[in-house]
PAMIMAR-795254 format. One line per 5 residues: number of its first residue (from 0); their letters; for each residue x, y negated, z of C-alpha. Coordinates in steps of 0.1 Angstrom, whole numbers, plus 5000, padded with zeros to 4 digits. Layout:
<zados>
NUM = a = X:Y:Z | ...
</zados>
This chain:
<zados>
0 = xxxxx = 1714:5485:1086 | 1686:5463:1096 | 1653:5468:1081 | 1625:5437:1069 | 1591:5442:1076
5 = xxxxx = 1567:5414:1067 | 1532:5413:1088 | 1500:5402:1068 | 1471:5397:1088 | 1440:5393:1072
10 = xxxxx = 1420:5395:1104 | 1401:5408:1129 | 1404:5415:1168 | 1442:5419:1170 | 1446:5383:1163
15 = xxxxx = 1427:5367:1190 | 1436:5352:1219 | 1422:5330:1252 | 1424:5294:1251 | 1440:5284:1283
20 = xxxxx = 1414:5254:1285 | 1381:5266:1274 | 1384:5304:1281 | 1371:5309:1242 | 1390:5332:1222
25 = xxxxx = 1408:5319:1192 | 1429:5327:1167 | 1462:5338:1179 | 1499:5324:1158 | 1517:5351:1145
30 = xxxxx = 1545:5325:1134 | 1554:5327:1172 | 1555:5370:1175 | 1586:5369:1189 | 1585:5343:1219
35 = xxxxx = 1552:5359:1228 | 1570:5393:1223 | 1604:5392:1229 | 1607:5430:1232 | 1607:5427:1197
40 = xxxxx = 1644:5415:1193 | 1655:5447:1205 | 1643:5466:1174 | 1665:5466:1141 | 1643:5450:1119
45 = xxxxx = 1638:5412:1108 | 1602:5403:1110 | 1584:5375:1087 | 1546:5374:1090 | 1522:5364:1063
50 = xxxxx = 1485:5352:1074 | 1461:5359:1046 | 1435:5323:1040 | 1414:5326:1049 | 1413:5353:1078
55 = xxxxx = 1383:5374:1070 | 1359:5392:1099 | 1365:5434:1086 | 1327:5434:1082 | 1329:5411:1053
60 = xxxxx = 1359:5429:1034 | 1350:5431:0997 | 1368:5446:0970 | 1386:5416:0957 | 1401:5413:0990
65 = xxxxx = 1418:5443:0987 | 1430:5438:0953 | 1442:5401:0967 | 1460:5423:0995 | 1475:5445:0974
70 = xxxxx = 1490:5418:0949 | 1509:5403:0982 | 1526:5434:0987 | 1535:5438:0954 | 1547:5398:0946
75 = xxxxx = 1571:5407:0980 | 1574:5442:0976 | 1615:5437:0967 | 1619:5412:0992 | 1608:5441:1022
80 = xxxxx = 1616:5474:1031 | 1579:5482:1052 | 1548:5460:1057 | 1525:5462:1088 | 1493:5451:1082
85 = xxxxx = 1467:5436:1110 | 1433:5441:1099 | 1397:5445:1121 | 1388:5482:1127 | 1353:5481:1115
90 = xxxxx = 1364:5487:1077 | 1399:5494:1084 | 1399:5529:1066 | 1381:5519:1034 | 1406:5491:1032
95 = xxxxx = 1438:5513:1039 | 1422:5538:1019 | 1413:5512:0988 | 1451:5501:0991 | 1463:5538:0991
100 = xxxxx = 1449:5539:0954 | 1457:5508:0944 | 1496:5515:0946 | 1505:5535:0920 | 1540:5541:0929
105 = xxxxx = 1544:5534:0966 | 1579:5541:0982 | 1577:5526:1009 | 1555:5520:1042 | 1522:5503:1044
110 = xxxxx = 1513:5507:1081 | 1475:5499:1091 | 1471:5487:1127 | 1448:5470:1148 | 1427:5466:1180
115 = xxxxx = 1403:5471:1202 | 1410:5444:1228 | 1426:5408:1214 | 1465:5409:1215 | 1459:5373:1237
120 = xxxxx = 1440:5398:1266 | 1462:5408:1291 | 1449:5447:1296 | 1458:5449:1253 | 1459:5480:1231
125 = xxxxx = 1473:5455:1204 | 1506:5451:1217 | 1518:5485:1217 | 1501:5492:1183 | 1516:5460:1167
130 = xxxxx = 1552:5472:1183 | 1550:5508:1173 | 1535:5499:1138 | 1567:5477:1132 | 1587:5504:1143
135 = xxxxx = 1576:5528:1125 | 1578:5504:1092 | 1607:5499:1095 | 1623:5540:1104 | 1646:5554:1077
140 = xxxxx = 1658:5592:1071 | 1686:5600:1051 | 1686:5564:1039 | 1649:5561:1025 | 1623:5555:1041
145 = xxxxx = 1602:5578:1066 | 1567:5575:1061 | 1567:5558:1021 | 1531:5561:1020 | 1497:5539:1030
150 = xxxxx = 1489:5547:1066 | 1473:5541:1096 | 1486:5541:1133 | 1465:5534:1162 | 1467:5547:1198
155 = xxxxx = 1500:5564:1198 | 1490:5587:1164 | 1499:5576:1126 | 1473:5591:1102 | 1477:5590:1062
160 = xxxxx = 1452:5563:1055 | 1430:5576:1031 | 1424:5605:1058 | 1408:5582:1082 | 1376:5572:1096
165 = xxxxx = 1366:5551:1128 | 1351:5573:1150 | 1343:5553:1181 | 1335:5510:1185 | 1346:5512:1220
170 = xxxxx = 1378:5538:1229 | 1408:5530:1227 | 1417:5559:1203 | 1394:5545:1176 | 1403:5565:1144
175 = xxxxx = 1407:5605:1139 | 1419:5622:1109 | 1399:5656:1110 | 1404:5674:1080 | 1446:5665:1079
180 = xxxxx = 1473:5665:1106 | 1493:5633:1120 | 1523:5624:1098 | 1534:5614:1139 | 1526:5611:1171
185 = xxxxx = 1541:5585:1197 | 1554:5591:1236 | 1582:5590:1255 | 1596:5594:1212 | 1582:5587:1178
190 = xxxxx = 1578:5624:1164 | 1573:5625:1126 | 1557:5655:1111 | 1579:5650:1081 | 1565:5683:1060
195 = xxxxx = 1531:5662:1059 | 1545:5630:1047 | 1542:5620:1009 | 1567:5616:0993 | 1570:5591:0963
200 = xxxxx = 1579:5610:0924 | 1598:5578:0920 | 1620:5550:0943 | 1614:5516:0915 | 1621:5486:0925
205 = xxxxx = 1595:5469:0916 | 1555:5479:0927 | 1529:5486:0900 | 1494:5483:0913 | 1457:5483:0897
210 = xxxxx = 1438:5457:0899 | 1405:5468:0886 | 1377:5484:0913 | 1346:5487:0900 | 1313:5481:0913
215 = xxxxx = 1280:5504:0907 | 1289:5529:0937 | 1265:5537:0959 | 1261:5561:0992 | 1233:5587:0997
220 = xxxxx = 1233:5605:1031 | 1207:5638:1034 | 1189:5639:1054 | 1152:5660:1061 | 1121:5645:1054
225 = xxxxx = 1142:5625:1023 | 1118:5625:0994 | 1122:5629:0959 | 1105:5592:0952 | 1130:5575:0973
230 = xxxxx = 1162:5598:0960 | 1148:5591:0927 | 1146:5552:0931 | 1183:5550:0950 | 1195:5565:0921
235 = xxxxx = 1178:5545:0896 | 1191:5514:0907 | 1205:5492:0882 | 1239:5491:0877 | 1246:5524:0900
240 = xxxxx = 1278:5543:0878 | 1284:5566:0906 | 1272:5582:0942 | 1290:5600:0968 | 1263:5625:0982
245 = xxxxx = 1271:5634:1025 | 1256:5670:1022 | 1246:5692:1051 | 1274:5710:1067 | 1297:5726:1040
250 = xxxxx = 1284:5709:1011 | 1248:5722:1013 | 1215:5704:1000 | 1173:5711:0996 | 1169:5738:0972
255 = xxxxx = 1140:5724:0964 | 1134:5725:0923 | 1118:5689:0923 | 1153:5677:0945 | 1173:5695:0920
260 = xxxxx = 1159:5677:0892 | 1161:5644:0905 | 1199:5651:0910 | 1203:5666:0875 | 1190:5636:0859
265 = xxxxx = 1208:5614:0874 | 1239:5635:0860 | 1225:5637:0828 | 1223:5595:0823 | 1257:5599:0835
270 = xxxxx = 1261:5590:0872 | 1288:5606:0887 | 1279:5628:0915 | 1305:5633:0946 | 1300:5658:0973
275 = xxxxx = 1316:5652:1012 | 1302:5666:1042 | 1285:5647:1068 | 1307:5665:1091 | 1339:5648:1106
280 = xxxxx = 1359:5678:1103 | 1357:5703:1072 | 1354:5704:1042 | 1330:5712:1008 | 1328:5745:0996
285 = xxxxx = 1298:5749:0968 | 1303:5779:0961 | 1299:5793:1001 | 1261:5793:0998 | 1230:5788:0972
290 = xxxxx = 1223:5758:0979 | 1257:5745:0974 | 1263:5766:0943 | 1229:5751:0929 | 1245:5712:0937
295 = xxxxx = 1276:5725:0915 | 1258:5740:0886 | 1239:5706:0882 | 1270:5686:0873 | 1281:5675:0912
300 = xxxxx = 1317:5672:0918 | 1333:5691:0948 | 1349:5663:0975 | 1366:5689:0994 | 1376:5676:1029
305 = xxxxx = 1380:5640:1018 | 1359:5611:1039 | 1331:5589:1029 | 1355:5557:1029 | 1383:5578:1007
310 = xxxxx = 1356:5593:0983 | 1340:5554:0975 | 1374:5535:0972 | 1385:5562:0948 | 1353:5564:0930
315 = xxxxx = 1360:5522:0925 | 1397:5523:0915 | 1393:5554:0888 | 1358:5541:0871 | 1382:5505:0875
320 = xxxxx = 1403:5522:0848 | 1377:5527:0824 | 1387:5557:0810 | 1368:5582:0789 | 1344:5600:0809
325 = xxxxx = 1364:5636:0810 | 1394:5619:0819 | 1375:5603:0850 | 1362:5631:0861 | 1393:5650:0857
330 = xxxxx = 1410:5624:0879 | 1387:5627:0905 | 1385:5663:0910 | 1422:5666:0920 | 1440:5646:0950
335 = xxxxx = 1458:5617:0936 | 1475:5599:0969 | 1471:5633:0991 | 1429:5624:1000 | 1417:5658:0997
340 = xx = 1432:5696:1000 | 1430:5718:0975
</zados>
């Protein structure tokens, strides 16, 4: 049985190619994928391809661009069994990760991919991601589908999204997930790690997505020498609703009484406060040492091992439900798409 994938590309460097005559790069047709690929015929899928207008630069990704994103999945989410999804690298995890919440009963694949070097230039790393990323949209097991989640494949490795971050502008290996295995990794064969997959509670037909992300979140990275004036003025800011906080090491912070404050007040006029590691790889544990344990007494919320991108987009889609404020924080202090371990 032969599998539909449809390809959105909202932009970015996968989609550029040379002009011929000026030597300028420009944006490539995706309408013509399979004369400029015809290696493609050879997998069992049926490819259409969607070009999102206008194509956006990644740097300039805002919200309602991921809601718009995830509203074309869902209007042709019965018409497809996998989407592939060509998007710049800059922001390409806050947007897969923003998606991964969005999608409230994903069953099938949503599979992030991108480039380093334009899909037009000859020595390409878009080719073999676009192919793979296809592929891999299109696999089945036992007649479902074998990754149903959001995720995120780049340089022979697919990651679950919301476990991503870029971690270099220039290799060709751009994105790592630290803190949570491959769901599979790509050779000579495409090995899944099926055990790490998520799998859906439900197979509907039909998608059901949010549509709300609020605004009001802001980022505060520690750092020494960061005084209490200028903590207390980012967190003053008008509008601010919430704030991940990128701690020291395994969640740790100044232990400082006039830092403390600053933090508990902002609590107490109810800001959310979440805690992630400025580390790529580990994970928060307040309770490890004072100076977490003093964070956790003051209200903060533990982030576990998730990254800065998952910790804002979910921060946006659960304060987008406007729920009662124990509810909220309920929802964000377990995993709801697999973004943190327990």
């Amino acid at each position: 049985m032969r599998s539909s994938i449809l390809i959105i590309y909202t932009g970015g460097t996968i989609g550029m190619q040379t002009d011929a005559e000026t030597g300028a790069l420009v944006p490539f047709d995706f309408s013509g994928i399979y004369e400029e690929f015809p290696s493609l015929r050879r997998l069992n899928v049926d490819i259409d391809v969607r070009t999102m207008d206008p194509v956006i630069d990644s740097s300039n990704v805002a919200p309602e661009n991921w809601v718009a994103l995830a509203e074309l999945i869902r209007d042709n989410y019965a018409r497809y069994d996998g989407f592939v999804v060509l998007h710049g690298t800059d922001t390409m995890s806050y947007t897969a990760s923003a998606l991964s919440f969005l999608f409230e009963n994903l069953a099938k694949p949503v599979v992030f991919t991108g480039s380093q070097i334009p899909i037009g230039v000859l020595r390409t790393d878009g080719r073999e991601n676009l192919i793979t990323a296809i592929e891999i949209a299109g696999a089945r097991r036992d007649g479902r589908p074998a990754v149903p989640e959001v995720s995120l494949y780049f340089q022979n490795r697919l990651f679950r999204a919301n476990r991503t971050t870029k971690r270099s502008a220039e290799a060709l290996s751009a994105f790592r997930s630290y803190n949570y295995p491959p769901l599979a990794e790509v050779g000579v064969n495409i090995a899944y790690n099926f055990p790490a997959v998520l799998r859906p509670a439900e197979y509907a037909d039909e998608l059901r997505i949010s549509t709300r992300l609020a605004d009001g979140i802001g980022i505060v990275k520690l750092f020494p020498g960061l005084s209490e004036s200028i903590l207390r003025a980012m967190l003053s800011a008008p509008g601010l609703r919430a704030v991940v906080l990128e701690t020291y090491g395994a969640g740790n912070a100044p232990t400082r009484e006039s830092f403390l404050s600053v933090i508990g007040e902002a609590i107490d006029r109810g800001i959310i406060v979440l805690n992630v590691t400025q580390c790529g790889g580990g994970k928060v544990t307040m309770e490890l040492y004072e100076t977490g344990l003093r964070l956790q007494k003051a209200g903060v919320l533990c982030g576990h091992d998730m990254t800065t991108e998952a910790a804002v987009s979910k921060l946006m889609y659960v304060l987008g439900l406007s729920l009662p404020q124990q509810e909220t924080l309920e929802l964000l202090r377990r995993p709801l798409r697999g973004e943190f371990t327990v």
